[in-house]
C-alpha positions in Angstrom: -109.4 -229.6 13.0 -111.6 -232.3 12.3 -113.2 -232.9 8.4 -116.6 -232.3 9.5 -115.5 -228.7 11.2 -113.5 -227.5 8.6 -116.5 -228.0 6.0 -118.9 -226.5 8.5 -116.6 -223.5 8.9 -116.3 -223.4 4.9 -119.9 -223.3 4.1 -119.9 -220.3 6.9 -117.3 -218.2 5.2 -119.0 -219.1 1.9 -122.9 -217.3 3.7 -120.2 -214.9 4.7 -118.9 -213.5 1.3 -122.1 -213.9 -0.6 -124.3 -211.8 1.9 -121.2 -208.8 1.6 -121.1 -209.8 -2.4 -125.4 -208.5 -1.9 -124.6 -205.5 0.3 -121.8 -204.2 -2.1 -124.7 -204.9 -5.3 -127.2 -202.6 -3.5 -125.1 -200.7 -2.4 -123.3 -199.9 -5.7 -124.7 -196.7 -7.2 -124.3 -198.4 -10.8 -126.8 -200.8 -10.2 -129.0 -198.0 -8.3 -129.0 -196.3 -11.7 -129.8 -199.2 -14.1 -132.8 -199.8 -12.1 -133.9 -195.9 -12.1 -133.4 -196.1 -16.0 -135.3 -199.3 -16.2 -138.3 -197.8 -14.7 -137.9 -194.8 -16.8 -137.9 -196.6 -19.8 -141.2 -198.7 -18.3 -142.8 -195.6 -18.3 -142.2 -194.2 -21.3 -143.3 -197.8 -23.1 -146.6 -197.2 -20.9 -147.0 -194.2 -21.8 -146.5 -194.4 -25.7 -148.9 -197.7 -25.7 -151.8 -195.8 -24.3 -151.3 -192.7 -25.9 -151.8 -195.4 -29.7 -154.3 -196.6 -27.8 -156.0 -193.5 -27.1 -155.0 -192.8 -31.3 -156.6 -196.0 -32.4 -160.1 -195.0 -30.2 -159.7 -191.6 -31.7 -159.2 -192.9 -35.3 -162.5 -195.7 -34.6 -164.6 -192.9 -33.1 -163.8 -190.7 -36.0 -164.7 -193.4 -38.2 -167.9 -193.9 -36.6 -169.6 -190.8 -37.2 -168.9 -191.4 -40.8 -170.8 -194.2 -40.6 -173.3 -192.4 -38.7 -173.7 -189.5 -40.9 -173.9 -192.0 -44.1 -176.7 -194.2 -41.7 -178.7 -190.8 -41.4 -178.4 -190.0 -45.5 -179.3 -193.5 -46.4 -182.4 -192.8 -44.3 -183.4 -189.8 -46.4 -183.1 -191.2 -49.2 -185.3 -193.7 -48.0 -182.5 -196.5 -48.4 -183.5 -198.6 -45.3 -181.3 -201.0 -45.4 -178.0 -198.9 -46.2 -179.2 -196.8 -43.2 -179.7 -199.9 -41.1 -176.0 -201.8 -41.9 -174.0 -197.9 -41.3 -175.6 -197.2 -38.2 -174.8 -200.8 -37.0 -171.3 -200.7 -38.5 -170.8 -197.1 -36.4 -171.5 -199.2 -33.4 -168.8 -201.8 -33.7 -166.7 -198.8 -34.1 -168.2 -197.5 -30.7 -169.8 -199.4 -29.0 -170.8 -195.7 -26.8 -173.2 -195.4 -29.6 -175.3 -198.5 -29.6 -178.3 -197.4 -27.6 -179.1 -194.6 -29.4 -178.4 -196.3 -33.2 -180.4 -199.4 -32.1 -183.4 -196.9 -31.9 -182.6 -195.5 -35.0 -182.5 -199.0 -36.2 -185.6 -200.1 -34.9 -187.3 -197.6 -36.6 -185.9 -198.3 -39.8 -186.9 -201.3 -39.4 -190.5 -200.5 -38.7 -190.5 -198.3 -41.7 -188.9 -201.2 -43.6 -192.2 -203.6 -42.0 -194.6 -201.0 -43.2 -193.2 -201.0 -46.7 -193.5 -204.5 -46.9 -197.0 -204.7 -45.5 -198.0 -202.1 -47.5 -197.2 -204.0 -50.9 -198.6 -207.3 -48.7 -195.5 -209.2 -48.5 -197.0 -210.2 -45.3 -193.6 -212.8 -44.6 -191.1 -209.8 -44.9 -193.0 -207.5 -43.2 -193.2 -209.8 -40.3 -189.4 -210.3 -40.0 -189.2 -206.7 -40.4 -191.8 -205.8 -37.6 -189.5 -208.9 -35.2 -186.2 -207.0 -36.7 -187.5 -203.8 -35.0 -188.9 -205.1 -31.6 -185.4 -206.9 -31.4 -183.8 -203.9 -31.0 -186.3 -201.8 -29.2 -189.5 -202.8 -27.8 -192.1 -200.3 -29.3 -195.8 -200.0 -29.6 -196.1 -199.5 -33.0 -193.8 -203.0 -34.0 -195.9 -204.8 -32.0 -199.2 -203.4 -33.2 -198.6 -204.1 -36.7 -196.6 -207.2 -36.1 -200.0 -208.1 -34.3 -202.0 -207.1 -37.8 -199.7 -208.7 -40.0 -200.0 -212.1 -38.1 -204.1 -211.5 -38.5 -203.8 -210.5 -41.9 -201.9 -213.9 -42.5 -204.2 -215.5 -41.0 -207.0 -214.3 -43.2 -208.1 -211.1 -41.7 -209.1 -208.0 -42.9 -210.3 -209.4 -46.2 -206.5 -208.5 -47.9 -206.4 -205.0 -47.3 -203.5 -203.2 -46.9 -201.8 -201.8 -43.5 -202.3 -198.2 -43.8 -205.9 -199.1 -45.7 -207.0 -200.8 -42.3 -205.7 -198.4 -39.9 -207.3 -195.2 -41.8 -210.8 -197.1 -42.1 -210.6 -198.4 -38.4 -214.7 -197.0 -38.4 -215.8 -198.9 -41.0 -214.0 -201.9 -40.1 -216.1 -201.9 -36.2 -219.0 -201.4 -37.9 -218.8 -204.3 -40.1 -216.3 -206.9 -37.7 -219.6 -208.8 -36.8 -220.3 -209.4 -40.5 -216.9 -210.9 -41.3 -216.2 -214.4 -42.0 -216.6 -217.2 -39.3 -213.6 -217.7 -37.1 -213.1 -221.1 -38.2 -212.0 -220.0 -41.8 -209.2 -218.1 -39.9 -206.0 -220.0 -38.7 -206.8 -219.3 -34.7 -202.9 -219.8 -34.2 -202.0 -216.7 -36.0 -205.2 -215.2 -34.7 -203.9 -216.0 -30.6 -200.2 -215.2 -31.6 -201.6 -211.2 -32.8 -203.3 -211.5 -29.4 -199.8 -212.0 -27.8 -198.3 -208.7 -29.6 -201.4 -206.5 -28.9 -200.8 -207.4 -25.4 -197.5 -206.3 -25.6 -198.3 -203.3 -27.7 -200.6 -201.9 -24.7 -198.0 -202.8 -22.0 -195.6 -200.9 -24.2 -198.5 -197.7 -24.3 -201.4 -198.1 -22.5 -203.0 -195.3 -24.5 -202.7 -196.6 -27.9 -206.5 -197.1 -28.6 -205.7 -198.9 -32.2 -204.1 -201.7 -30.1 -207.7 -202.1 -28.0 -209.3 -202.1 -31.5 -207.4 -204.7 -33.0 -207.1 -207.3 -30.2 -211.0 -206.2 -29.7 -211.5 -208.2 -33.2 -208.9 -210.8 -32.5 -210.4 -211.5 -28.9 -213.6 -211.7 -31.0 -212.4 -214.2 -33.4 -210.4 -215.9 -31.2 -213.9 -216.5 -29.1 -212.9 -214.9 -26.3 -215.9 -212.6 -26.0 -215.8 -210.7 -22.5 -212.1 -209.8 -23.3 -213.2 -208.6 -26.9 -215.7 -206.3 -25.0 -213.8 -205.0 -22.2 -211.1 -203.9 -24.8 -213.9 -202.2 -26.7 -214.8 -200.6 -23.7 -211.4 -199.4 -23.3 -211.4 -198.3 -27.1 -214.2 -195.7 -26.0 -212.6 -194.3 -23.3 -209.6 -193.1 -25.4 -211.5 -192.8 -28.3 -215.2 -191.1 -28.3 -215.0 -190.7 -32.4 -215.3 -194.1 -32.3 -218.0 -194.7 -29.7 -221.3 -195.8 -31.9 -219.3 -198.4 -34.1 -217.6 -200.0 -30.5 -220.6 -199.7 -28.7 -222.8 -201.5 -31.7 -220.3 -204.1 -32.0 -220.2 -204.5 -28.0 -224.3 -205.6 -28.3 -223.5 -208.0 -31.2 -220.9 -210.0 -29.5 -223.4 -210.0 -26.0 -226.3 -211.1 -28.5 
């Protein structure tokens, strides 16, 4: 037999005995059994991970409503900004929670703004007011955000939030004897504008945003807008029908 067949026939015998050397490996019930066990002990592993899994969730959803709970007494206690940081906290925790505690924000927020605007600290309030609208889009935030940007502009003669919104009458009948536009800063003035137009989109039957972009379309110089808002003002509004309707004829004067 030549070299060449013999190494031929070698390399044959060699496939030969590794292929049996496989069949006898699968086919040996030992190695059948490790492989059962391994997959047994797979499962288990699996099993016990999600089950601390499922613990830790547990354990942060737990935690969670202590924060929750501590959010909704710092709120009563009128401690806005504790409530604020625990309902935000509660939401890292679970995230499951974040529409409903971003509302709660919000309007902490907003109460935060009004607090501020009350006392005039017109910048805080502002930020405040932003804070809110950040987290929800509301009426209200943009309403007063609206005032506050007028107010720091030089509007409403320094009165307060609440002072303006509770003397809205008085303030119709005499918006055609306040100062000229051009002592107001008509940037501030057009950026209220901006948030009264969202305030209305937000409720279209808020007749205090009409009112006050009524006075900042006025001021702004934009006079048929100014009197179609007033127009709108006493369609939701018929207490405050003479005082719109008087300033109506002095703007088409």
């Amino acid at each position: 037999m030549s070299l060449r067949k013999l190494l031929i026939f070698g390399l044959a015998a060699l496939t030969l005995l590794s292929c049996d050397a496989e069949k006898e490996e699968i086919s040996n019930p030992e190695s059948i059994d490790e492989i059962i066990e391994s997959t047994k002990d797979m499962k288990e592993h699996s099993k016990k991970i999600k089950e601390e899994l499922e613990e830790w969730k547990s354990q942060d959803s737990e935690e969670s409503l202590v924060y929750y709970k501590k959010g909704d007494d710092f709120y009563k206690d009128g401690n806005l900004r504790g409530a604020i940081d625990s309902w935000q906290e509660a939401i890292k925790l679970n995230p499951e929670l974040e529409k409903e505690l971003n509302e709660k924000s919000s309007d902490a927020y907003f109460n935060l703004g009004h607090s501020y605007h009350q006392n005039n600290e017109l910048d805080h309030a502002i930020l405040a007011y932003k804070n809110s609208l950040e987290l929800n889009e509301n009426h209200k935030a943009h309403n007063n955000l609206g005032v506050a940007l007028m107010m720091k502009g030089g509007f409403y003669g320094g009165y307060t939030i609440d002072h303006v919104d509770q003397n809205v009458k008085p303030f119709f009948a005499n918006a055609y004897k306040s100062i000229p536009s051009d002592h107001y800063d008509l940037y501030l003035v057009e950026a209220a504008i901006a948030h009264f137009d969202n305030a209305v989109k937000c409720n279209k039957y808020y007749a205090l945003s009409y009112y006050n972009r009524a006075l900042a379309n006025k001021d702004a110089g934009f006079a048929n807008a100014a009197v179609s808002d007033l127009e709108k003002v006493i369609e939701l509004r018929a207490e405050w029908s003479k005082e719109a309707r008087d300033l109506i004829n002095n703007i088409k004067k």
